[in-house]
Structure formats: C-alpha cells, structure tokens
C-alpha positions in Angstrom: -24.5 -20.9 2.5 -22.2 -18.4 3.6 -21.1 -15.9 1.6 -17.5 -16.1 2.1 -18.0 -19.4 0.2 -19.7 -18.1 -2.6 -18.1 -17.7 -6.7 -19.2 -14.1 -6.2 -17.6 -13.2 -3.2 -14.7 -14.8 -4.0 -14.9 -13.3 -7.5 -14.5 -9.8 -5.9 -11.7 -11.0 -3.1 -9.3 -11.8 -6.1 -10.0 -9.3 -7.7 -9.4 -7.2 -4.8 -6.3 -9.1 -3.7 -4.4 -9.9 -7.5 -6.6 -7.3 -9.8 -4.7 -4.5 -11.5 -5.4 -1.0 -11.9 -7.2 -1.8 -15.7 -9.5 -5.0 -14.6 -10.7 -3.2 -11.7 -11.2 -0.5 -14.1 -11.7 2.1 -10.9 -13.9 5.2 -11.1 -11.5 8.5 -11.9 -9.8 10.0 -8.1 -9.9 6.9 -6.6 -7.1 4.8 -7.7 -5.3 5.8 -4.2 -7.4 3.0 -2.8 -6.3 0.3 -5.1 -3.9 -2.4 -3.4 -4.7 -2.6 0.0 -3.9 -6.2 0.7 0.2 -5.1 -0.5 -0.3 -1.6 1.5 -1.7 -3.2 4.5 2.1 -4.9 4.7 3.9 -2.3 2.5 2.5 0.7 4.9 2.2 -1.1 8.6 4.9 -3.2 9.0 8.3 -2.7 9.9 11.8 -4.6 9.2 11.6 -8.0 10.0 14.7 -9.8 12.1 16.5 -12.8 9.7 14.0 -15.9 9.9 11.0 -14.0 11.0 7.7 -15.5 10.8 4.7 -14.0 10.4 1.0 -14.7 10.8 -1.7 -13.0 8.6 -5.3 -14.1 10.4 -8.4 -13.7 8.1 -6.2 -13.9 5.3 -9.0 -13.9 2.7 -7.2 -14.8 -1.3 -3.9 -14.7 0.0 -2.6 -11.5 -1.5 -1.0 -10.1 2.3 0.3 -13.3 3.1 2.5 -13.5 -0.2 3.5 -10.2 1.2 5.1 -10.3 4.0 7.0 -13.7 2.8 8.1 -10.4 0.4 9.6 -9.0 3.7 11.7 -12.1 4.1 9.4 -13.8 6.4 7.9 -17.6 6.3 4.2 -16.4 6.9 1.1 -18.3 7.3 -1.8 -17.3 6.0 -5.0 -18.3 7.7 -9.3 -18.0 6.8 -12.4 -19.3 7.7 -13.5 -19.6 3.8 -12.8 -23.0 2.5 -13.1 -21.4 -1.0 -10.7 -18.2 -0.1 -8.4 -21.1 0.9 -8.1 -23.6 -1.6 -7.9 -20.1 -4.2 -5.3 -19.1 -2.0 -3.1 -22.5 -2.0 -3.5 -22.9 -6.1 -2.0 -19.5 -6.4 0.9 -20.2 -4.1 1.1 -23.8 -5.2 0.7 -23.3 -9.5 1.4 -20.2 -9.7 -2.3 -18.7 -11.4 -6.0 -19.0 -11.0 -8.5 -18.2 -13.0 -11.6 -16.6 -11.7 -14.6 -14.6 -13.6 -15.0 -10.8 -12.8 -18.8 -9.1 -13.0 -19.2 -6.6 -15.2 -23.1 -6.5 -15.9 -26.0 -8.7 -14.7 -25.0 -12.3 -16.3 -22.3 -10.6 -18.2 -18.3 -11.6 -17.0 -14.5 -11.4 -18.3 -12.6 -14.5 -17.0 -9.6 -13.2 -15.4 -6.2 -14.5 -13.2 -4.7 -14.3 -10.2 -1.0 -14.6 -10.5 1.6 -15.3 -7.8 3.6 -12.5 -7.1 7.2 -13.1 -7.4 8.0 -14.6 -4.0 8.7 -18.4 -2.9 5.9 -20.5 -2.5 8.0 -22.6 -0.4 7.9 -19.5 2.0 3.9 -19.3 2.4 1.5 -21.1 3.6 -2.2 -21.6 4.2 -4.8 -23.1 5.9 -8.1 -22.9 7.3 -9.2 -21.9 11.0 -11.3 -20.0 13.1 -9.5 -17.0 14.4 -11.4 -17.4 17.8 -10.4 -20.5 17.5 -6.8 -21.1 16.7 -4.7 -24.3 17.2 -2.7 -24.4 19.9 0.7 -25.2 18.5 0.8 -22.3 16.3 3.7 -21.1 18.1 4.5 -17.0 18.0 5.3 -14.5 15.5 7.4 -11.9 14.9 4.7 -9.9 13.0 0.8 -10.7 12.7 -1.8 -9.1 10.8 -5.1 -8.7 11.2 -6.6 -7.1 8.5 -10.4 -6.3 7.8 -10.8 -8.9 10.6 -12.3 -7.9 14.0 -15.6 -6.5 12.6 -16.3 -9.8 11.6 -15.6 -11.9 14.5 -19.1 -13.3 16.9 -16.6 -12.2 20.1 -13.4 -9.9 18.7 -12.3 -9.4 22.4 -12.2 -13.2 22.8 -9.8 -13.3 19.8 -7.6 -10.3 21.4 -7.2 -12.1 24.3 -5.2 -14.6 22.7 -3.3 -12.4 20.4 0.0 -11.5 22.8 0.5 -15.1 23.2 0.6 -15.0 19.3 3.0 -12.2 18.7 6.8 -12.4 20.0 8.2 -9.8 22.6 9.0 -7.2 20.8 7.4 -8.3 17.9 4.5 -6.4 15.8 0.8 -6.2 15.3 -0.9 -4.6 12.7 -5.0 -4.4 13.1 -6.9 -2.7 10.2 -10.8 -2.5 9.8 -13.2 0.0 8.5 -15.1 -0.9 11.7 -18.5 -1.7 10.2 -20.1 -3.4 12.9 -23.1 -5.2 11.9 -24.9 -7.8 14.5 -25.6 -10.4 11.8 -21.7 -11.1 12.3 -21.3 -9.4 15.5 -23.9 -9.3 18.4 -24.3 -5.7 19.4 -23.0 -6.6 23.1 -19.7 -7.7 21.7 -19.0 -4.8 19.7 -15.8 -3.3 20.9 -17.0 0.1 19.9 -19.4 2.2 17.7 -21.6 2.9 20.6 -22.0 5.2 23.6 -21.5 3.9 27.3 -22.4 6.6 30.5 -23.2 9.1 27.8 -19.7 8.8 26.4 -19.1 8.1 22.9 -16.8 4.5 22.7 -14.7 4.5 19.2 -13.4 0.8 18.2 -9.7 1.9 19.0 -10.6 2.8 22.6 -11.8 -1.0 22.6 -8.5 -2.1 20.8 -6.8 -0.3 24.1 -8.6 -1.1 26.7 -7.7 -5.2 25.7 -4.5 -4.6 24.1 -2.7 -1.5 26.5 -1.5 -3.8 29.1 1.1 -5.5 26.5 1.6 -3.6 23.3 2.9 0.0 23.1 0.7 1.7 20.4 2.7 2.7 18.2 0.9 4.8 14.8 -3.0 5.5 13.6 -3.0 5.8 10.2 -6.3 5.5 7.4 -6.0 3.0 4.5 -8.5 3.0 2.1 -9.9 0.7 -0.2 -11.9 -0.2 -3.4 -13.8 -3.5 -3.6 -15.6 -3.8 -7.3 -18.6 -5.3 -7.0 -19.3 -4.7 -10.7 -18.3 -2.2 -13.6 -20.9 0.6 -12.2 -20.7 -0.5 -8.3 -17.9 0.3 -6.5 -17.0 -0.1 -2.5 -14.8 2.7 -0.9 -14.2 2.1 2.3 -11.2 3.7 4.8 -9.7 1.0 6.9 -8.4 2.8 10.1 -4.9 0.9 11.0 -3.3 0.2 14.1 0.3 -0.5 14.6 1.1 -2.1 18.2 4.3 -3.5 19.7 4.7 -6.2 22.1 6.2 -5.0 25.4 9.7 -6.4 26.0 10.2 -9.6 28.5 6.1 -9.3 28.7 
C-alpha cells in the first residue's frame, strides 16, 4: 500500500497541517518550524487581485489550501492520497476530524483537526495526479507547490505544464527540502542533487533552467519544518522556497 494512504502517515500530516504548538509538543529551540503549511502561504505569497483563484498541487490534509481561501481566494486543493483527501473534504465540509497522534509504540491521544475560520464554500478538493492534471482546470492567479517536486516520478514533466496553470502575471510558489530519493524519483529525472561535466547541479538551477523562459524569479528564502513522528522522534527539515512570476502577455 502506499504510504500516503496509510492511518500513520496521515496521523502525522494532520498533525502537521492542524496540530498546535502543545499536541505537537516540539523539542525546546525549534518551535520556529511549527506551521509550515500557514507560512508556506503567510510567507510566499503576495496580495491577491478581487476573485483570485488559486491552486495548491500536492495539497496533502488541506491546511494551505484553507489558506489561501484566507487571502480572499476560491482555491483548490489537489493530492494523490485518497485518504489525505477525504480528511481534507470532512474538515472543510463538517468542520472537525478526529485522528489519533503517536506518542509511544501502541500508545496514542485521539486528537482534531479543526477548520480554520474561512468559508468552506470557498475551498475545494479533490484527487489527481499532478503529472497528470485535467485539462479544464483553467489558470490561476496563484499556485503552490509545496513539498511536491521531490516526489514526483518526472518533476520536469509537471513543470512543463505549470505556466499554462498560472495566469500572466500571476504567482508561483515552489517549496521542497529537496530530498531526492529514486524509490519516488528515478535518479535520471532528478532535477538536481548531482554533478553534470564536473559541475555541481543544485535543484533551483533545475527549477531555472524549466521555469526561466516565463517566470521572473522573484525571492529564495528557507522554511523550515517539524513533522512528529512520535513524542521522542521528531523531523526537522528546511524547505528551500521559490517565489516566481509569470511574465506579462507570455
């Protein structure tokens, strides 16, 4: 199965996405990193025009999307997971769900996601493939992509498609730790982490050498972020983010 469908990954995505600062219970000096699916919107994107609409791709629990509908956007949210979905769409549709958080071996507290306070009628979800998308989706003042590329089977495939997702003008925000691993990524598609001609190839040259001929870059800045996998093992990771924006009349 995979393990985006899974009660424990999905545990730690709420968690993640909804959990305060005391159920995630974070280690002392690293509560900077809580929050990353509001700072991801809160911290990359801009002012949005009256009746924007946005696009977060990879989505995950939902937590980004319900964020930039904060902004004044209607904004889709869209995953792969089934299970990250259908978590997703009962928190925007009832308001809560309830989950169960590890804390030691068989040991839990059951826990819940709450909306935050924005219009559900605003958001909404569903699942695709982000290599994959449906045609009509139409284009965006703002799409995010967050914690998504180094987890894609062909990531320049999907950036390919991404200016025919994002309005002229309009903004994209990319953010990934860039931990490239071929059991989701064969090594030949990375779009960085390697060396080429004895030169060393970081992920954002990769980002450019796609994305240059019709977004401006526009600010590199770190996020990081905690994932609890349990109350002794902790994830901190530093998401690199990119802020592009669409070329005019491109």
């Amino acid at each position: 199965m995979n393990s985006y469908e899974s009660d424990k990954l999905l545990g730690e995505y709420l968690l993640f996405h909804y959990g305060s600062a005391a159920e995630i219970a974070p280690p002392p000096g690293v509560e900077y990193a809580l929050d990353y699916a509001v700072r991801c919107v809160t911290e990359c994107v801009g002012a949005l025009p009256t009746g924007a609409r946005a696009l977060d791709l990879g989505c995950a629990v939902g937590r980004s999307t319900f964020e930039l509908a904060r902004l004044g956007a209607t904004a889709t949210g869209i995953d792969f997971s089934h299970r990250f979905i259908d978590a997703a769409e009962t928190i925007r549709r009832d308001g809560t769900f309830g989950y169960y958080r590890a804390d030691e071996g068989a040991l839990t507290t059951r826990l819940v996601a709450r909306r935050p306070d924005v219009d559900p009628a605003r958001v909404s979800f569903e699942v695709g493939d982000a290599m994959a998308l449906r045609d009509d989706l139409g284009d965006f003042d703002v799409v995010l992509a967050a914690n998504l590329i180094d987890r894609l089977a062909a990531p320049a495939r999907f950036l390919v498609r991404v200016p025919s997702l994002v309005k002229p003008g309009g903004q994209l925000v990319i953010t990934s730790p860039y931990t490239w691993l071929a059991e989701f990524t064969p090594w030949t598609k990375w779009l960085g982490g390697f060396e080429r001609h004895d030169l060393r190839v970081a992920t954002l040259d990769g980002l450019r050498a796609v994305l240059d001929p019709h977004f401006d870059l526009v600010a590199v800045k770190d996020l990081p972020f905690l994932i609890r996998e349990h109350a002794r093992k902790f994830q901190l990771s530093i998401a690199q983010a990119s802020i592009w924006r669409r070329h005019d009349g491109d």
